[in-house]
N, C-alpha and C positions, 0 to 999 in steps of 0.2 A: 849168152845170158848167164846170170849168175847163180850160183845154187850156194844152201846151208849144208856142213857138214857139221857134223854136232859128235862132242867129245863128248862120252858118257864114261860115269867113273865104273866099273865093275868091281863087284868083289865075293870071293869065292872061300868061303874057309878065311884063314889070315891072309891071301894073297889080296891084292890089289892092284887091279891098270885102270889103263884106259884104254876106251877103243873111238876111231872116229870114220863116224859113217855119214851118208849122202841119207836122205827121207825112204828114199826110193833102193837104198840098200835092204836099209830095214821093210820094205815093202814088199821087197823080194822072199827077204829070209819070212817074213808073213804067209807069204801065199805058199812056199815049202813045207811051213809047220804044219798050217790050216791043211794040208792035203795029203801031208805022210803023215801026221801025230793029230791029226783032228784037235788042232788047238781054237779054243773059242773062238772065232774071224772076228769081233769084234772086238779083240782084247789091244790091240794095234791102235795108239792113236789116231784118230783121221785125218787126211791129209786135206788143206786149208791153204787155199790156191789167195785168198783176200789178205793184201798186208804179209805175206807170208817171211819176209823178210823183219816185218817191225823186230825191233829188240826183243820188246815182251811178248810177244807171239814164239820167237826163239826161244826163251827161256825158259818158256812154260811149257811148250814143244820138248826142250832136251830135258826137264825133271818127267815127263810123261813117257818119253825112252826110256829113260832108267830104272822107271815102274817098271814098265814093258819088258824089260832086259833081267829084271831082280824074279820078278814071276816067273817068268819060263822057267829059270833057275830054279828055283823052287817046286815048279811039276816036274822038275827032272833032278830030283836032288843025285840020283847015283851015277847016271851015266845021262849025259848029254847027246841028243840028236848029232850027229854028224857034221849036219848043216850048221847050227848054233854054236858048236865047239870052233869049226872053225869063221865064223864071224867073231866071235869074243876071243881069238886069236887065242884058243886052250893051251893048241901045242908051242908055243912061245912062254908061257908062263906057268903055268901048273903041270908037275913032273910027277 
């Protein structure tokens, strides 16, 4: 079967990447946050099993990661969760 990985852009201070994950990565790093950092459980787009391939279901899908991904950042402006740093591949880019 096939699956989406979705490249969302990061950006932290002046640095900038990308990172590219599976639904179901970020579903993971979800259910970590939600139970060590008590993060909202519904701040996680929902996952949308109908069409989930169409284009515009992706697209709309990857800018609603990026939401997803810019917020955390933001409840965590000083030090990053563990688990989050390394999803957003910290130690490869911000020194």
């Amino acid at each position: 079967s096939s699956f989406q990985v979705y490249i969302i852009q990061v950006s932290v201070g002046n640095h900038q990447w990308t990172v590219k994950h599976r639904y179901s990565d970020f579903h993971d790093l979800h259910e970590k946050l939600v139970s060590e950092k008590k993060i909202d459980k519904n701040l996680l787009p929902p996952k949308k099993i109908i069409g989930k391939n169409s284009k515009s279901l992706v697209e709309k899908r990857q800018k609603e990661l990026e939401v997803y991904l810019q917020t955390l950042l933001v409840k965590f402006p000083v030090t990053a969760p563990k688990v989050l740093s390394h999803f957003l591949h910290f130690h490869l880019y911000v020194s």
